[in-house]
C-alpha positions in Angstrom: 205.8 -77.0 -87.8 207.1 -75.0 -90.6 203.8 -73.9 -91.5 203.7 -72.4 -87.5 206.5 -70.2 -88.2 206.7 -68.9 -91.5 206.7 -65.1 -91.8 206.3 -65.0 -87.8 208.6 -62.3 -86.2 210.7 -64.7 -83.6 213.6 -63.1 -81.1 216.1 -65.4 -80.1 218.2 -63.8 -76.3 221.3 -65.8 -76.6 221.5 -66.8 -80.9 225.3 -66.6 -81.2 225.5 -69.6 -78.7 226.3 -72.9 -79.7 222.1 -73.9 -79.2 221.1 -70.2 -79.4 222.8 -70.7 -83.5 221.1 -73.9 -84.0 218.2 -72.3 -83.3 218.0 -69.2 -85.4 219.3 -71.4 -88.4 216.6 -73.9 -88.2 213.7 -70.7 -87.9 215.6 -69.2 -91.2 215.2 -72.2 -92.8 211.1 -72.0 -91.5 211.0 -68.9 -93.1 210.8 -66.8 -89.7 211.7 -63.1 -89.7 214.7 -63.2 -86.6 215.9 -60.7 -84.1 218.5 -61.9 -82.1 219.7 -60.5 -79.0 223.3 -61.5 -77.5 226.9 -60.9 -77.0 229.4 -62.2 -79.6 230.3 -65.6 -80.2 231.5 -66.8 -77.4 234.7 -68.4 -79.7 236.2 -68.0 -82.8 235.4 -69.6 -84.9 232.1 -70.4 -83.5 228.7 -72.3 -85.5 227.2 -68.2 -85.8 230.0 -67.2 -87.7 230.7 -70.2 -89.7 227.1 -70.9 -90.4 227.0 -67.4 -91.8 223.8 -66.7 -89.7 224.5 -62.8 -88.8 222.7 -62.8 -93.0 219.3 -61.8 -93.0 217.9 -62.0 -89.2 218.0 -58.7 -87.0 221.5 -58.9 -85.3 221.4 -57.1 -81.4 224.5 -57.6 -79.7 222.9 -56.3 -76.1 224.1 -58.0 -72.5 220.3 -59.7 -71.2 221.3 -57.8 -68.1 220.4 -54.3 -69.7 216.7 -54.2 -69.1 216.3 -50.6 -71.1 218.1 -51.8 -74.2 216.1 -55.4 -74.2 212.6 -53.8 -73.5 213.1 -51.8 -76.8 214.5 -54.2 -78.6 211.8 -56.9 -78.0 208.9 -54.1 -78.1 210.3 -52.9 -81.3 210.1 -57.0 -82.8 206.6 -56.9 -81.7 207.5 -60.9 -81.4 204.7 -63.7 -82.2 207.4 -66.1 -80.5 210.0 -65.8 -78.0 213.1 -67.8 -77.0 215.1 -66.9 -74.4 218.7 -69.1 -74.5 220.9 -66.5 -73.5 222.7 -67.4 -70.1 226.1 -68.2 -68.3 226.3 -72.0 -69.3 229.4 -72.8 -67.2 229.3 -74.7 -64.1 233.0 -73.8 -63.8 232.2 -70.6 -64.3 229.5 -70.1 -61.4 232.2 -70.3 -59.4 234.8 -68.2 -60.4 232.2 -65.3 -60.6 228.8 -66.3 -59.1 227.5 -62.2 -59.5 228.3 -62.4 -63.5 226.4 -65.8 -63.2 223.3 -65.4 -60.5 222.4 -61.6 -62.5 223.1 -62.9 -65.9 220.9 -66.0 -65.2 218.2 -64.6 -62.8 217.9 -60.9 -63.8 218.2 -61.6 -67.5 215.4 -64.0 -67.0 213.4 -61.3 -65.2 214.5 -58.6 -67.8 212.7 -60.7 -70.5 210.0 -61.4 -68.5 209.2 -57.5 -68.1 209.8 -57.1 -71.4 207.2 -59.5 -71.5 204.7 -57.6 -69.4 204.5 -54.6 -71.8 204.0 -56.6 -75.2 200.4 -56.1 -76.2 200.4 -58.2 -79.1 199.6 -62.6 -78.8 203.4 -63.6 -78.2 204.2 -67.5 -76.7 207.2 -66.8 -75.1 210.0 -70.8 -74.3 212.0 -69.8 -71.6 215.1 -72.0 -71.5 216.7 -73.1 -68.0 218.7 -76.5 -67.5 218.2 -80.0 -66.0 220.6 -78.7 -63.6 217.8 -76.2 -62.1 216.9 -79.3 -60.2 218.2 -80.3 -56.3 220.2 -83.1 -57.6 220.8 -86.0 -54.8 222.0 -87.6 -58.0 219.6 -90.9 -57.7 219.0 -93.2 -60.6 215.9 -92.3 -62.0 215.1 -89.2 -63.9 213.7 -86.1 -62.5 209.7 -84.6 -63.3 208.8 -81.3 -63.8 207.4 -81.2 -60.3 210.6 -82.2 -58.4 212.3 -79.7 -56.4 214.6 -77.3 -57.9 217.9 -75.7 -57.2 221.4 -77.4 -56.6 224.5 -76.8 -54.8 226.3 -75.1 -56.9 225.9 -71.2 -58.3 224.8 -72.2 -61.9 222.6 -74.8 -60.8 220.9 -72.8 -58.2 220.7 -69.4 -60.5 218.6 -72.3 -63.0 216.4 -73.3 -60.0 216.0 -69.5 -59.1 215.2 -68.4 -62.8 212.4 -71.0 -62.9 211.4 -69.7 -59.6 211.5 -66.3 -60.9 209.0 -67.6 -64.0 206.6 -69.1 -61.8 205.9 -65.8 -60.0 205.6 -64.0 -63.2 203.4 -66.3 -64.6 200.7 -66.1 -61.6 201.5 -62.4 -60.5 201.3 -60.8 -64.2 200.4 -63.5 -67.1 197.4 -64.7 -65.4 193.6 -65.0 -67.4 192.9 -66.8 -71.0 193.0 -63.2 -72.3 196.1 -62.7 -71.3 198.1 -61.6 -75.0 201.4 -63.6 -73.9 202.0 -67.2 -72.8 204.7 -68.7 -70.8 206.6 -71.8 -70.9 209.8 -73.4 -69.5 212.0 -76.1 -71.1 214.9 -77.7 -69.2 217.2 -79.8 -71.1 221.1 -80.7 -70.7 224.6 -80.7 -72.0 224.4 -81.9 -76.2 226.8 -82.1 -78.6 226.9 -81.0 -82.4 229.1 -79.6 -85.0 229.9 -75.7 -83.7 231.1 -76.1 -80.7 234.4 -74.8 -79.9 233.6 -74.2 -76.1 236.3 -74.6 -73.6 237.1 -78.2 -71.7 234.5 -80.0 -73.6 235.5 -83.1 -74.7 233.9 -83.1 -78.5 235.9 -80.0 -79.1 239.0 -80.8 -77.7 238.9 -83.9 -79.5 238.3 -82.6 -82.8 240.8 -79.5 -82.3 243.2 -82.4 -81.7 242.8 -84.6 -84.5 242.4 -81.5 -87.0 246.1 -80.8 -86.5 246.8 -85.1 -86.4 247.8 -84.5 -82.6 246.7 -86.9 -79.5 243.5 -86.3 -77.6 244.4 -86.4 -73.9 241.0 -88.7 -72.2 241.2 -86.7 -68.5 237.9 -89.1 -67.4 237.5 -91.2 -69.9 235.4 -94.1 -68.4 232.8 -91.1 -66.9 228.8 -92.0 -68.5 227.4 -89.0 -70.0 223.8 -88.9 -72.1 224.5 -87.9 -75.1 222.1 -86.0 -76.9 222.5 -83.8 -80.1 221.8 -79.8 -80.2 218.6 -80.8 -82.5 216.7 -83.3 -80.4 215.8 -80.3 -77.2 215.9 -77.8 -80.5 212.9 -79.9 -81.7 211.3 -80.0 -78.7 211.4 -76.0 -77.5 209.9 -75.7 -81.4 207.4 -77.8 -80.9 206.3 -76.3 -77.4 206.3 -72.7 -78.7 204.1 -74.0 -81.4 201.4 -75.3 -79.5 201.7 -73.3 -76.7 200.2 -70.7 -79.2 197.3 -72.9 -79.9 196.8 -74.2 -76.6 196.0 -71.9 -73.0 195.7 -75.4 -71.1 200.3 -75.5 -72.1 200.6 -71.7 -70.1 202.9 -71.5 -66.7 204.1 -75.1 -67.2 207.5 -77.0 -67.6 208.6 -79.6 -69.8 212.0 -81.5 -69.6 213.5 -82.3 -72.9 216.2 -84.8 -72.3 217.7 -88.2 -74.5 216.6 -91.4 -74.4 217.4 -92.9 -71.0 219.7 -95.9 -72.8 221.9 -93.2 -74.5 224.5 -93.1 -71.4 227.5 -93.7 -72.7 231.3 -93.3 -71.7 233.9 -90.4 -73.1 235.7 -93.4 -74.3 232.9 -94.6 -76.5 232.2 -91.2 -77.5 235.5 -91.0 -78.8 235.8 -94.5 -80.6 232.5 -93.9 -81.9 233.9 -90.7 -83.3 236.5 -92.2 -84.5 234.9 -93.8 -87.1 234.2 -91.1 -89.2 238.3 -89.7 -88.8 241.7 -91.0 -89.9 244.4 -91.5 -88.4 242.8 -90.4 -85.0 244.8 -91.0 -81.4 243.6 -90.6 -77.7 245.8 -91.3 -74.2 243.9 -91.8 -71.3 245.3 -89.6 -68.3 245.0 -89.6 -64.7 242.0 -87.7 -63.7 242.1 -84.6 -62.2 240.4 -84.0 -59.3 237.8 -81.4 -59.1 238.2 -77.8 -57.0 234.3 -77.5 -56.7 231.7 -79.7 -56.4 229.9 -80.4 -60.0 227.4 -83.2 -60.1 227.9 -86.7 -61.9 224.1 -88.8 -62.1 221.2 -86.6 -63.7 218.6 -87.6 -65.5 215.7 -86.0 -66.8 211.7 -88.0 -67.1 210.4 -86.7 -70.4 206.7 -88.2 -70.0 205.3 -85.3 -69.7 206.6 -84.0 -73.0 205.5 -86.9 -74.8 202.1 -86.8 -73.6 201.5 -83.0 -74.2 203.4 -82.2 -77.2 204.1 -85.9 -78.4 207.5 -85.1 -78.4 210.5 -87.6 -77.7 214.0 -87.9 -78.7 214.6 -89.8 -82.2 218.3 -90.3 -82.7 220.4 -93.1 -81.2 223.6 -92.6 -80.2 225.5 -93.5 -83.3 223.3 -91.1 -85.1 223.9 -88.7 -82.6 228.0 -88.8 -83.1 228.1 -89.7 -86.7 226.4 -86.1 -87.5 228.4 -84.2 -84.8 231.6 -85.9 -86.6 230.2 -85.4 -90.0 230.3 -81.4 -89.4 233.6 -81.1 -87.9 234.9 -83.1 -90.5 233.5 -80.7 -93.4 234.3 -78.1 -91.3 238.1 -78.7 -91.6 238.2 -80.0 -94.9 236.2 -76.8 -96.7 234.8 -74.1 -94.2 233.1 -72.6 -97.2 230.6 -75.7 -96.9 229.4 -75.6 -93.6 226.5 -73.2 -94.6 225.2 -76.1 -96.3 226.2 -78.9 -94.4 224.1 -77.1 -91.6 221.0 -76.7 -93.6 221.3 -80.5 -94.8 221.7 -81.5 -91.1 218.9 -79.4 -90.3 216.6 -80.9 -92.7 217.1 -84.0 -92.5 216.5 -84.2 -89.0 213.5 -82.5 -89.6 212.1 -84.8 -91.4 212.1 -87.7 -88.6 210.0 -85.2 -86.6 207.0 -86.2 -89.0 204.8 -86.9 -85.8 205.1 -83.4 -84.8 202.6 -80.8 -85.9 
């Protein structure tokens, strides 16, 4: 994969996120020239900042929703690959301000994607949505590219509606094998990973908490999650780009990038499993609180599809999968000045269990 992306010009929308990060330190380390378009960090500290990765990539701190500034900034790149992360994660969010969210994750999209239109150099362009772009009825199998899309709530239906938005683009403008620019989606989930500071997240909270020897409060401690760390989708939107350049056949379609199905585990074992790699740790399970709005519980994502076109699948377990999210944190507040490292090593070793990649 690294030889894919060397000395390629790659813009990252979203690359002082918490995946968006991940993302632009793992190209640096391929040896691709970065522009990265985003708002600041969306806390302090954050894994951008800490990871040092403003250093040698094109920093563009540019809301996606100003289609003027992002035409020229993406024109200017004259990009051979395109990722677009940048979005209103939130669930919570969505519903406190649905406008911010439905034009930040819909007309961002579509901003890109005319962007896209005017490039006239070869460009493979991974748009990134959610799982959550799906009509979740929250059954217990997982959910194929071809399932129907958009759910209840503002985030989840701005995802479905941003794929929507894709599709048409794809068939309306990208259309023909000559076409310079191909398009694909990824939808993958929630992950965890040393960097993230986000707000109400259990991981962070957790090690905020024990970083100042104080007691975790466990608000739904016996909920299942699936657990997947920021690498494993990383590894997979990498890997689509990359063949998506190679391959016309990969243009207009979707892949889900989601963990092993046997990775659902509970906040408690999250946080005992975390716990073995702190001292002196303590949690107190709470009453949970009931929620205002409506966020859903069961989703899981089929990845078949992903491991037949691209051979991709998920490779850590989910000790793996805490031990290295613990690992960072735990560098993190013992020597900051580390974590530029610590991030590389992560980074490479993961790497090299993707030996079945191209």
């Amino acid at each position: 994969m690294e030889k894919i992306y060397k000395n390629k010009n790659v813009v990252v929308t979203g690359h002082t996120g918490f995946k968006g990060s991940w993302l632009v330190a793992w190209l640096k380390q391929m040896g691709a020239s970065v522009t990265g378009i985003a708002l600041d960090p969306p806390s302090i500290p954050s894994h951008y900042g800490a990871s040092k990765l403003a250093e040698g990539i094109q920093d563009h701190r540019i809301d996606i929703r100003n289609v003027d500034a992002i035409e020229r900034v993406i024109l200017e790149a004259k990009p051979d690959f395109l990722f677009h992360l940048a979005a209103q994660p939130i669930v919570g969010a969505s519903y406190d301000d649905p406008i911010e969210t439905w034009s930040t994750n819909v007309m961002g999209t579509i901003n890109v994607l005319e962007a896209l239109r005017k490039i006239q150099n070869n460009c493979s362009a991974v748009i990134i949505t959610s799982d959550k772009c799906y009509d979740n009825v929250e059954w217990e199998w997982g959910y194929r590219e071809n399932d129907a899309l958009g759910g209840p709530d503002p985030y989840s239906a701005s995802k479905g509606a941003a794929e929507l938005a894709i599709r048409s683009y794809v068939k309306s403008y990208f259309s023909g094998e000559n076409n310079p620019v191909r398009i694909a989606s990824a939808r993958a989930g929630n992950v965890i990973g040393g960097g993230d500071w986000a707000e109400n997240r259990i991981v962070p909270d957790c090690v905020q908490s024990w970083s100042k020897n104080e007691i975790v409060e466990l608000r739904n401690p016996h909920s299942t999650r699936p657990w997947q760390h920021v690498l494993e989708p990383l590894g997979g939107y990498l890997q689509l780009g990359a063949l998506l350049s190679q391959n016309h056949r990969l243009h207009g379609e979707a892949f889900n990038f989601g963990p092993q199905a046997q990775e659902n585990h509970s906040v408690l074992e999250l946080v005992k499993q975390m716990s073995r790699s702190w001292s002196e740790v303590r949690w107190a399970e709470c009453e949970p609180q009931p929620s205002q709005f409506y966020e859903s519980g069961l989703l899981k994502l089929n990845c078949d599809k992903a491991l037949h076109f691209l051979n991709w699948h998920a490779v850590l377990d989910f000790e793996e999968t805490v031990g290295l999210t613990a690992d960072w944190y735990r560098a993190f507040y013992a020597d900051p000045s580390t974590i530029q490292d610590v991030t590389h090593k992560q980074i490479n070793d993961y790497a090299k269990k993707l030996s079945f990649l191209i």
